[in-house]
NULUMVEX-7534 format. One record per residue (C-alpha): x, y, z; residue in three letters. Coordinates in steps of 0.5 Angstrom, whole numbers, plus 500, padded with zeros to 3 digits. Each point is the difference from the previous one (the first is absolute). Layout:
<nodes>
+-----+-----+-----+--------+
|  px |  py |  pz | residu |
+-----+-----+-----+--------+
|   X |   Y |   Z |    Ala |
...
+-----+-----+-----+--------+
</nodes>
This chain:
<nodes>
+-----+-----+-----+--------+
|  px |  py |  pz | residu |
+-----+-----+-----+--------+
| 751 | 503 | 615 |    Unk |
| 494 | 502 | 503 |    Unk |
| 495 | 494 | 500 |    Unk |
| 493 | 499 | 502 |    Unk |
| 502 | 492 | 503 |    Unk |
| 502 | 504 | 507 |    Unk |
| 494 | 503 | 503 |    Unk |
| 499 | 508 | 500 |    Unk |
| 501 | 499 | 508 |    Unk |
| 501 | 496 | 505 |    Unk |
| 495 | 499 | 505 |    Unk |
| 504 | 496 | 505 |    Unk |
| 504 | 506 | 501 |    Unk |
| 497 | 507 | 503 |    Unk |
| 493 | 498 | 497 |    Unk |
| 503 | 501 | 493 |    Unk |
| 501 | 507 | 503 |    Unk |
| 506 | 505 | 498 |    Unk |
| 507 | 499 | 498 |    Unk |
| 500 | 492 | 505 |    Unk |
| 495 | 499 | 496 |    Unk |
| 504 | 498 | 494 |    Unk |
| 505 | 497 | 505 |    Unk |
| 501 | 493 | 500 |    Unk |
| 501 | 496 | 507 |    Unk |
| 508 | 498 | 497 |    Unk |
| 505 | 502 | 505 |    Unk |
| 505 | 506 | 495 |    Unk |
| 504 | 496 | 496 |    Unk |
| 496 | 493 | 500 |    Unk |
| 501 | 497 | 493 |    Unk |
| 492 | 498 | 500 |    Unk |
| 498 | 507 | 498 |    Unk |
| 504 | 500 | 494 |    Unk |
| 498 | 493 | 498 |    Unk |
| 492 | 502 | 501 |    Unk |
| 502 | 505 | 494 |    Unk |
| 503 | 496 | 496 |    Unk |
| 494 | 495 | 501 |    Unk |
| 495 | 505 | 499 |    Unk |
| 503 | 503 | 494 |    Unk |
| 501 | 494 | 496 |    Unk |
| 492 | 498 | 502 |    Unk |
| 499 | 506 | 497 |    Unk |
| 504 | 500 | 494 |    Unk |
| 497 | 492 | 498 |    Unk |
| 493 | 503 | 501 |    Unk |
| 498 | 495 | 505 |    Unk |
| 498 | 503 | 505 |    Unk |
| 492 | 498 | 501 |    Unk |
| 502 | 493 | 500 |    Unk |
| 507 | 500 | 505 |    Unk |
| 499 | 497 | 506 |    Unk |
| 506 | 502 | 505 |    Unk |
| 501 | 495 | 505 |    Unk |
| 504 | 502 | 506 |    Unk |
| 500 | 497 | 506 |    Unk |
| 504 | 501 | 507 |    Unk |
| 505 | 504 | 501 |    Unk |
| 503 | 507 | 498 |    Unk |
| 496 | 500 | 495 |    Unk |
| 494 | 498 | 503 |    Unk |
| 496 | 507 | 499 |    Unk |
| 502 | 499 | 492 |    Unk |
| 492 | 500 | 499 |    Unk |
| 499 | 507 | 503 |    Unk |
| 505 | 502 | 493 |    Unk |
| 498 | 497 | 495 |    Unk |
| 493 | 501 | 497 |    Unk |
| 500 | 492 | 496 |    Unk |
| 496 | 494 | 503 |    Unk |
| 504 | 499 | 507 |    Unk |
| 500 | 494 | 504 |    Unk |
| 503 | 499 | 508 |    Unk |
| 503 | 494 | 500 |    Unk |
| 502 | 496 | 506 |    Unk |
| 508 | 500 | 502 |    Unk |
| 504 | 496 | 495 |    Unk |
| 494 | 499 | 496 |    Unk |
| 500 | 505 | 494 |    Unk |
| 500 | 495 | 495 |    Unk |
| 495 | 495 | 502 |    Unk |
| 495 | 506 | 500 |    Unk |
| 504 | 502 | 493 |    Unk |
| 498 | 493 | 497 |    Unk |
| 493 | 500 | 502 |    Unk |
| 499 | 507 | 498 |    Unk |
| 503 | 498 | 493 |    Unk |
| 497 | 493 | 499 |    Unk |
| 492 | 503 | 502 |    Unk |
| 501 | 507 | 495 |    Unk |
| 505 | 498 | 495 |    Unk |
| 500 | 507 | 497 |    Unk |
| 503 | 502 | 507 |    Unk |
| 507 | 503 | 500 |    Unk |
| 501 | 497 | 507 |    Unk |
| 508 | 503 | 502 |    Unk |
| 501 | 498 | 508 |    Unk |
| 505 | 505 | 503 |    Unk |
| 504 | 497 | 506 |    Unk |
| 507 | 501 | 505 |    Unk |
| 504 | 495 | 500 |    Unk |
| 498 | 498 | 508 |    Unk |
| 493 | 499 | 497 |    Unk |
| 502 | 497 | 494 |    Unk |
| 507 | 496 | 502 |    Unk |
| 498 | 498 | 507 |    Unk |
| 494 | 499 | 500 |    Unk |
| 497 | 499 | 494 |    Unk |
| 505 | 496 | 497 |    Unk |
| 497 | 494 | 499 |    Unk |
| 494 | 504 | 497 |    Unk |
| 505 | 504 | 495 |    Unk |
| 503 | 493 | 498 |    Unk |
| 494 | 497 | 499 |    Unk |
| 496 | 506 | 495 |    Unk |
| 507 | 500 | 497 |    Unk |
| 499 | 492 | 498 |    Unk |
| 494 | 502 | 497 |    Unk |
| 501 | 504 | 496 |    Unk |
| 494 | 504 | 499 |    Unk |
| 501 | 507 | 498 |    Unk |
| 500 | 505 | 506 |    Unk |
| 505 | 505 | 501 |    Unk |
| 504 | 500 | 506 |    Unk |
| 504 | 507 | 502 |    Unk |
| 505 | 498 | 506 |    Unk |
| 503 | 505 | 505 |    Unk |
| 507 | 498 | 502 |    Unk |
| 502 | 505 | 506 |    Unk |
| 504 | 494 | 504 |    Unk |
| 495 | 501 | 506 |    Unk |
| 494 | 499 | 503 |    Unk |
| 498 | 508 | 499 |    Unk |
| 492 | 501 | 504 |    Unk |
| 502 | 495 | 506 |    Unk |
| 505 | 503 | 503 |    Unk |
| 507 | 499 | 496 |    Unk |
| 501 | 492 | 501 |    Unk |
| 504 | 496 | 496 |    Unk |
| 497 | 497 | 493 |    Unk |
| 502 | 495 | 496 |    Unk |
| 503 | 505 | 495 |    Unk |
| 504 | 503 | 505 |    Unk |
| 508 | 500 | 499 |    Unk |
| 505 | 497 | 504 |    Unk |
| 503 | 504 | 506 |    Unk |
| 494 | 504 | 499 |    Unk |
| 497 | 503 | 507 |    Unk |
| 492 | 499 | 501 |    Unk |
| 495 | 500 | 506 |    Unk |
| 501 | 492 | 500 |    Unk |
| 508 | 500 | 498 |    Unk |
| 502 | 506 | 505 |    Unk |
| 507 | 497 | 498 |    Unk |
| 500 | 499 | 493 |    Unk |
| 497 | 494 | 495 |    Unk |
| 504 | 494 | 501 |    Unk |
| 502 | 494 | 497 |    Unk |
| 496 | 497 | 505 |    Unk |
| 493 | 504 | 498 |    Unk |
| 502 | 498 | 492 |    Unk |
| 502 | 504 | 494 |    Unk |
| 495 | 504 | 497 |    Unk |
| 495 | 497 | 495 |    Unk |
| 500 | 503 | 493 |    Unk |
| 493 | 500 | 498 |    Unk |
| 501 | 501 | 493 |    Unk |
| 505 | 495 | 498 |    Unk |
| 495 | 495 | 504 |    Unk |
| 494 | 502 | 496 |    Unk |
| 504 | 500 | 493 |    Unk |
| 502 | 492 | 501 |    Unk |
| 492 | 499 | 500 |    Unk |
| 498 | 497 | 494 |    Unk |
| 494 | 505 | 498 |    Unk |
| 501 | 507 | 502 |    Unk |
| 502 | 504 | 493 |    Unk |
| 504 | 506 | 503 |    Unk |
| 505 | 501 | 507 |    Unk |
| 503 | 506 | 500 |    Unk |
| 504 | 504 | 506 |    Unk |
| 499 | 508 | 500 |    Unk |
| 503 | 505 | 505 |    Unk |
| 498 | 508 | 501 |    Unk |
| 506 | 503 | 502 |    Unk |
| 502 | 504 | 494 |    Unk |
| 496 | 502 | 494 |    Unk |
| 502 | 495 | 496 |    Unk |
| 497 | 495 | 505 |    Unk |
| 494 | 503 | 500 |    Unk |
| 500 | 500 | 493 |    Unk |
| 501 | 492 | 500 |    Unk |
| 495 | 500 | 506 |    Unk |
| 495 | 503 | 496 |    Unk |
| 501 | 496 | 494 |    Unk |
| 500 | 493 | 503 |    Unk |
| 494 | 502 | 504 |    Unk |
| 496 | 501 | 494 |    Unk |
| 502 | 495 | 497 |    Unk |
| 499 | 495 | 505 |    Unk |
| 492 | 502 | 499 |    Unk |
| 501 | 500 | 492 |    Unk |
| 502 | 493 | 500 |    Unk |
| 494 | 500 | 504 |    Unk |
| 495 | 503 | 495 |    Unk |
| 503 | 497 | 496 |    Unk |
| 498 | 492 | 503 |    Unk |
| 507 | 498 | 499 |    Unk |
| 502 | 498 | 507 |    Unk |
| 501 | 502 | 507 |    Unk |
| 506 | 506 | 501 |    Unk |
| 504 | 501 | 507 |    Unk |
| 503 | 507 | 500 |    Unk |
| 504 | 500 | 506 |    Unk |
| 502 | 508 | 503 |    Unk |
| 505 | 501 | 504 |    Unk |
| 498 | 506 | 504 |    Unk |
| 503 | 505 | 506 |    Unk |
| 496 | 500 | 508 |    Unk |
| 504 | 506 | 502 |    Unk |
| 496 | 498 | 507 |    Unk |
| 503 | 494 | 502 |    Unk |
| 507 | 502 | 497 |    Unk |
| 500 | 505 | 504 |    Unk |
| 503 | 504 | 494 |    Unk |
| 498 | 506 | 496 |    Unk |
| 496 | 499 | 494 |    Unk |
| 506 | 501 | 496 |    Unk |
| 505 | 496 | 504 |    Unk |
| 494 | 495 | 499 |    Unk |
| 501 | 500 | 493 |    Unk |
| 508 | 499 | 501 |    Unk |
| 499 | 495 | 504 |    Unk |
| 494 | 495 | 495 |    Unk |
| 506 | 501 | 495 |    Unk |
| 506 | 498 | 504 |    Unk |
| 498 | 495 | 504 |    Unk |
| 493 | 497 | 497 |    Unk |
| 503 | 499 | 492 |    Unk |
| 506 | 496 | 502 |    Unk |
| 495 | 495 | 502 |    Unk |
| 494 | 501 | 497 |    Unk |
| 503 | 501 | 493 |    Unk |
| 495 | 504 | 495 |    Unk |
| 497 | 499 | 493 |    Unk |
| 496 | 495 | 496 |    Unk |
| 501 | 493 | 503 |    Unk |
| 494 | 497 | 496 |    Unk |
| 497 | 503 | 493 |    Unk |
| 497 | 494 | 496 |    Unk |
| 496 | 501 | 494 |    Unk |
| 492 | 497 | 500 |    Unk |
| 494 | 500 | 497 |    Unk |
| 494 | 502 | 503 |    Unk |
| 496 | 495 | 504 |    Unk |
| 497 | 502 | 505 |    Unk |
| 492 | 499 | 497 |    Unk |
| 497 | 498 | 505 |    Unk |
| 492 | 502 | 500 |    Unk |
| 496 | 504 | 506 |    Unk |
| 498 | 494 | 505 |    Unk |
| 492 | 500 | 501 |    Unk |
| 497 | 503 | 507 |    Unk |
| 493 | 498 | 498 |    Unk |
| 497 | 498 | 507 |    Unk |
| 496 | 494 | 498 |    Unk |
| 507 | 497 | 496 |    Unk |
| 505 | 502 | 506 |    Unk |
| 495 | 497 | 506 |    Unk |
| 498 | 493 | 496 |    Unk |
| 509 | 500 | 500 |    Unk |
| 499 | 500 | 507 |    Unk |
| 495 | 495 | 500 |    Unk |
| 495 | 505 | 501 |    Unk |
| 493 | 499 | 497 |    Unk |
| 494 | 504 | 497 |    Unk |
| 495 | 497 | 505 |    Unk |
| 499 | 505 | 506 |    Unk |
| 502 | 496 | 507 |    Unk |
| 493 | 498 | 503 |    Unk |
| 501 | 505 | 507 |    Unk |
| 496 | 497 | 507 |    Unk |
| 503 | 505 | 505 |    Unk |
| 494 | 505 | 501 |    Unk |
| 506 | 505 | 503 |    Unk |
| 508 | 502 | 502 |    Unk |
| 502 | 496 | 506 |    Unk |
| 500 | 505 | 505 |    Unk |
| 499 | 496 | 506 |    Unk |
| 507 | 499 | 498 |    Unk |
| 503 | 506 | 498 |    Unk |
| 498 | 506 | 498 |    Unk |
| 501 | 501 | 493 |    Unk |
| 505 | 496 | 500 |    Unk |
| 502 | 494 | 502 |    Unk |
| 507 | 497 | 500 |    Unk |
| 503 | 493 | 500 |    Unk |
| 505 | 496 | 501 |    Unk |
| 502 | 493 | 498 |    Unk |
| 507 | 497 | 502 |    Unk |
| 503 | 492 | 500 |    Unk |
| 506 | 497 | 497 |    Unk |
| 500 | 499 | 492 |    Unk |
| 495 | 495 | 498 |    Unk |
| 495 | 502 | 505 |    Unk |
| 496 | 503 | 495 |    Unk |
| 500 | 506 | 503 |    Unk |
| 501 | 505 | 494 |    Unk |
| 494 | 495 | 497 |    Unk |
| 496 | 502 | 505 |    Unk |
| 501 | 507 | 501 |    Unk |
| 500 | 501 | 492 |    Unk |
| 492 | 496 | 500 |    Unk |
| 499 | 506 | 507 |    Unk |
| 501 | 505 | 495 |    Unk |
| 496 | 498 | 494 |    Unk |
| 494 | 498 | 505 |    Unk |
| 501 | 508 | 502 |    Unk |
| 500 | 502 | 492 |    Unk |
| 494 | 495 | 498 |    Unk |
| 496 | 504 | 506 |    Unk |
| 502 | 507 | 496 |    Unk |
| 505 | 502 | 506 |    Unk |
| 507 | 502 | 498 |    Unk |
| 505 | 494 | 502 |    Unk |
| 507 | 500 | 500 |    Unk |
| 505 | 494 | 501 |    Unk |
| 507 | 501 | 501 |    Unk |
| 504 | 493 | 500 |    Unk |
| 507 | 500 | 505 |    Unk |
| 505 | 494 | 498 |    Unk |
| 504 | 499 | 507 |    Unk |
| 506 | 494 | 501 |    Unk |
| 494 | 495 | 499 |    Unk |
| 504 | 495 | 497 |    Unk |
| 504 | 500 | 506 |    Unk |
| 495 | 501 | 505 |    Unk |
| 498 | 507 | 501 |    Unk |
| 494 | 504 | 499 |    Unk |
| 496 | 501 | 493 |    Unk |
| 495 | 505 | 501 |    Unk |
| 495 | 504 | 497 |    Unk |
| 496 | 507 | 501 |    Unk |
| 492 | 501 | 497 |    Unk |
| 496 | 505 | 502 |    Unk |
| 492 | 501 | 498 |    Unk |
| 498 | 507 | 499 |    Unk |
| 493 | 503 | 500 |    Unk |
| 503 | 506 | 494 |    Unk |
| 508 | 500 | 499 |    Unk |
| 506 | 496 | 504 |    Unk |
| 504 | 505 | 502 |    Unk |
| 507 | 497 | 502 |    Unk |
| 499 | 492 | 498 |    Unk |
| 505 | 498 | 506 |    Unk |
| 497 | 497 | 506 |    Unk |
| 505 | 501 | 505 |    Unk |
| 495 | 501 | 506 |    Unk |
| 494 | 495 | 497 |    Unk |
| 493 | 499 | 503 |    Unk |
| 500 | 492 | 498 |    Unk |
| 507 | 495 | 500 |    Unk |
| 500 | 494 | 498 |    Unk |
| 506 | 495 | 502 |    Unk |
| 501 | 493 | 496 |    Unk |
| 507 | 500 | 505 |    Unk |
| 503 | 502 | 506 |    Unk |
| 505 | 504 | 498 |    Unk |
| 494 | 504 | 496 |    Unk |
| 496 | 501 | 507 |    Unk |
| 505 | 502 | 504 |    Unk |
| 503 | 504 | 495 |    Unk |
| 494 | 504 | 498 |    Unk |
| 495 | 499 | 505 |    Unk |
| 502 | 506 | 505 |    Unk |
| 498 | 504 | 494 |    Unk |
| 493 | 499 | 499 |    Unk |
| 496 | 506 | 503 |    Unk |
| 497 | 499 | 505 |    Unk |
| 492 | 497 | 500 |    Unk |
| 503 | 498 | 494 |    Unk |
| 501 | 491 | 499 |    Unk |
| 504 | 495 | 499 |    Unk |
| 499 | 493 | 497 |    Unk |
| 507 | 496 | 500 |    Unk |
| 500 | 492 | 498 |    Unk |
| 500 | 496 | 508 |    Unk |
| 502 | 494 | 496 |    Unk |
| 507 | 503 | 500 |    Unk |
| 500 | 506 | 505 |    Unk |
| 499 | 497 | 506 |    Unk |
| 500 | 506 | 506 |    Unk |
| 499 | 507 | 496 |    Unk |
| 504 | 505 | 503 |    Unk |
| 498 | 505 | 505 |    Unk |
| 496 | 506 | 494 |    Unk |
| 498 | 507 | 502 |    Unk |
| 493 | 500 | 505 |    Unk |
| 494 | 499 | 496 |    Unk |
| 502 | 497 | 493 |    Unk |
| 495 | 494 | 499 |    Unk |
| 504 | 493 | 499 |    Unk |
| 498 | 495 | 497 |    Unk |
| 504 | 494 | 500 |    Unk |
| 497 | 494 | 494 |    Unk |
| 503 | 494 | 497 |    Unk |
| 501 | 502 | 494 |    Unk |
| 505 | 495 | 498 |    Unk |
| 496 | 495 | 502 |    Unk |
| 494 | 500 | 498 |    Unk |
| 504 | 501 | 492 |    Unk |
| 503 | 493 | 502 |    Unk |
| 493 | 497 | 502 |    Unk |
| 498 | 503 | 493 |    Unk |
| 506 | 495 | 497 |    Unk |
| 503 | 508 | 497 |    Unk |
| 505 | 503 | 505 |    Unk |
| 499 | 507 | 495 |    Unk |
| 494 | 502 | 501 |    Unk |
| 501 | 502 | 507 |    Unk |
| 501 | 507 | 498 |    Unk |
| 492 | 499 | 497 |    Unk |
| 498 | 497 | 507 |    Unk |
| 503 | 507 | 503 |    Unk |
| 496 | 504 | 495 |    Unk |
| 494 | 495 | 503 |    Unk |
| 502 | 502 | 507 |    Unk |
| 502 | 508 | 498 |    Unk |
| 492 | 500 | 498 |    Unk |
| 496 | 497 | 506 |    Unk |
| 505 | 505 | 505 |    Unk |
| 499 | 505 | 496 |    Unk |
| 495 | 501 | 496 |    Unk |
| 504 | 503 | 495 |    Unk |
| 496 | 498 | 494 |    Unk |
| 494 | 496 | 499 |    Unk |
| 501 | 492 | 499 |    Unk |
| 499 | 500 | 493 |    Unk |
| 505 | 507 | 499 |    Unk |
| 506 | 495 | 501 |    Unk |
| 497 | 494 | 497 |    Unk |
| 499 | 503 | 494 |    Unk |
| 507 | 504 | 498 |    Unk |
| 503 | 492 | 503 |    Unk |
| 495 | 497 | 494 |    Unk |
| 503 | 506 | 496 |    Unk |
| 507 | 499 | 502 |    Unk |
| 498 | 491 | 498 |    Unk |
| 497 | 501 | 493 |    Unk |
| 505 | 497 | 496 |    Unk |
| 501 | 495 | 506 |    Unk |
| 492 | 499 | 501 |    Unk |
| 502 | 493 | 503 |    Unk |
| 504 | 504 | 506 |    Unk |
| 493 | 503 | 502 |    Unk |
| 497 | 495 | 503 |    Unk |
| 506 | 499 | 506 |    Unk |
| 501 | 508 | 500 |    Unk |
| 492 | 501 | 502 |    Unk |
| 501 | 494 | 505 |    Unk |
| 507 | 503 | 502 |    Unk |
| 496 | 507 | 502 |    Unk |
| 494 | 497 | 503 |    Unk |
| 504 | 496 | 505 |    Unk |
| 504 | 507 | 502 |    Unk |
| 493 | 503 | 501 |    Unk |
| 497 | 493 | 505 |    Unk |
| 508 | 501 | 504 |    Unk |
| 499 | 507 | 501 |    Unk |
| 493 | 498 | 503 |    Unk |
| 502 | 494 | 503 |    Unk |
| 498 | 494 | 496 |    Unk |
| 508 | 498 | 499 |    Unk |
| 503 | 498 | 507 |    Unk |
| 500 | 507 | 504 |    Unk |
| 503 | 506 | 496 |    Unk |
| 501 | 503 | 506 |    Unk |
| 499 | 508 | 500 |    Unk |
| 502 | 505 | 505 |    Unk |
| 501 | 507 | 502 |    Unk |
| 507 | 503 | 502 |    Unk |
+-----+-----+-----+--------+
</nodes>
């Protein structure tokens, strides 16, 4: 069947140009080439092209998206269907079908698969089950077969490496998935039945009824080191005594699914997120240059309950009132148990590039651990403000990084609240580097306070006592060049 949900040619290969150009990237005999007609034709035959979203993640299948001409979606490995479940519940209309190989879908994405199966929405699930990881180098999957010989098992799978999982039986004794169906392409009957599953895997979809599971044992001739029809004898021989095929689940529901479109109104979603209307009131008269050209990169760090992330993310919003673009990624370590939390921000006078700050222009540390761990990194002529209430003796850093030691600790002790440290370094962060105006911080700190205004008053005065340490108005901060 000649279908128009394959695009005309595939740009990918040789320009679209010539007899490659109508070549996908499967190695001769893989069983993906069939399975993405048989998806292709019953997108056709259901008539739901403009609204079929295909999700392909990590894997063989990874340039899916240069095939079929319906909404794509990339997904990180494992992750198909969580972006499946987020493209169905923003469009509820979608036919959203995530297409994944068992290393994908049954090693990593387990937890992934088990979860959006609970749930229940309806998606539309095609899983490859080719016994092996095809695209990185042949090595043992969770489906792959005992005494099966891989990369990883240069022996054969053992008892020791556990049995092979059998994804379908597991999805069907799931309260929610409507249909779980195993299907082979070795012969042309299997085929039929392969065929047949999958439209009916997306049907129930159309329909609203439920979430189907259509499990397709397929041939990878490569890492079988077989031809493709020796590969098709070996599925039949060696894959069906474990992996048994038919229907193990076909329940019967109404239609339920009727959830209406979410609302992307701006104002709607930002007052969710504790936006407001009001324009910020901004008092820098430019981009911090002095700092950094065009973009500054910061770093806080300490152990958990330190207010690292508060401050970071009250660092971020600052740069968002200002009109800059801001960013704020949170990393949780072992804190609980003495490690380090950390998080990145960065301030970018037009666009944040890459929101990771491994190399910043600003640290500051609340723990010893932090400094030591993250201090050699801070680029040269760059600054550190570290807590001399816990950090005694600051490591030897890298020449030209200011150092600037302010007792963080102390100071939110005299103020008879130990959590408000992190607003006595945002205090210091201003007076040593002039990041933004006073008020800049105070602001988003009252903005951040509204629905606790009685908090205000100690977190101003918190603040003001970071700006009098660093200038030496509380014992000596101590500030040197290294």
């Amino acid at each position: 069947m000649k279908t128009s949900v394959f695009y005309e040619s595939f740009e990918r290969h040789a320009h679209g140009e010539g007899l490659k150009g109508h070549s996908t990237h499967y190695c001769p005999g893989c069983g993906h080439g069939l399975a993405h007609k048989f998806l292709a034709e019953s997108i056709d035959e259901l008539g739901i092209q403009d609204r079929t979203v295909a999700i392909s993640p990590v894997g063989c299948s990874v340039f899916m998206y240069y095939y079929l001409d319906v909404g794509n979606s990339q997904a990180a490995h494992g992750r198909a269907p969580a972006v499946a479940i987020g493209h169905k519940v923003a469009n509820p209309e979608s036919i959203v079908i995530s297409y994944q190989g068992d290393g994908d879908l049954a090693s990593i994405g387990l937890a992934e698969i088990i979860q959006s199966a609970q749930l229940g929405i309806p998606i539309t699930v095609i899983f490859i089950n080719n016994a092996i990881y095809g695209m990185t180098g042949g090595q043992m999957a969770p489906t792959t077969l005992q005494g099966m010989k891989t990369s990883t098992s240069p022996f054969g799978r053992n008892q020791m490496m556990g049995q092979p999982l059998r994804m379908a039986e597991i999805i069907a004794q799931i309260d929610a998935p409507v249909y779980v169906e195993r299907v082979a392409l070795f012969d042309p009957q299997q085929r039929n039945r392969a065929k047949k599953a999958i439209k009916k895997g997306i049907q129930l979809q159309v329909e609203n009824r439920g979430y189907s599971f259509v499990e397709v044992l397929a041939e990878c001739p490569t890492h079988l080191k077989l031809t493709p029809v020796e590969a098709e004898k070996w599925v039949k021989e060696n894959m069906l005594p474990i992996f048994p095929l038919g229907v193990i689940k076909d329940e019967t529901r109404e239609p339920w699914f009727t959830l209406g479109k979410p609302s992307f109104d701006a104002e709607k979603l930002a007052s969710l997120a504790g936006g407001t209307k009001d324009k910020p009131l901004r008092f820098a008269i430019g981009f911090p240059h002095h700092v950094a050209k065009g973009d500054v990169s910061l770093k806080l760090a300490g152990s958990g309950g330190d207010g690292a992330q508060t401050a970071a993310m009250l660092i971020t919003r600052a740069g968002i009132n200002e009109g800059f673009d801001a960013t704020h990624i949170p990393s949780y370590g072992p804190e609980s148990r003495g490690g380090t939390s950390y998080a990145d921000v960065h301030i970018a006078e037009h666009e944040v590039l890459s929101p990771a700050s491994p190399n910043p222009n600003i640290l500051i540390a609340f723990n010893a651990p932090s400094l030591t761990k993250f201090g050699p990194q801070v680029q040269a002529n760059g600054t550190i403000i570290y807590d001399s209430s816990v950090i005694t003796a600051p490591p030897n850093l890298n020449h030209g990084v200011r150092v600037i030691g302010i007792p963080m600790t102390q100071i939110a002790m005299d103020l008879g609240k130990v959590m408000v440290k992190n607003i006595v370094a945002l205090g210091a962060l201003q007076a040593a580097t002039e990041l933004f105006p006073k008020e800049t911080f105070l602001s988003t700190v009252r903005q951040a306070l509204k629905d606790k205004c009685a908090m205000i008053p100690l977190n101003e005065d918190a603040f003001d006592w970071g700006v009098r340490a660093y200038l030496g108005e509380y014992a000596n901060p101590g500030e040197m060049v290294v």
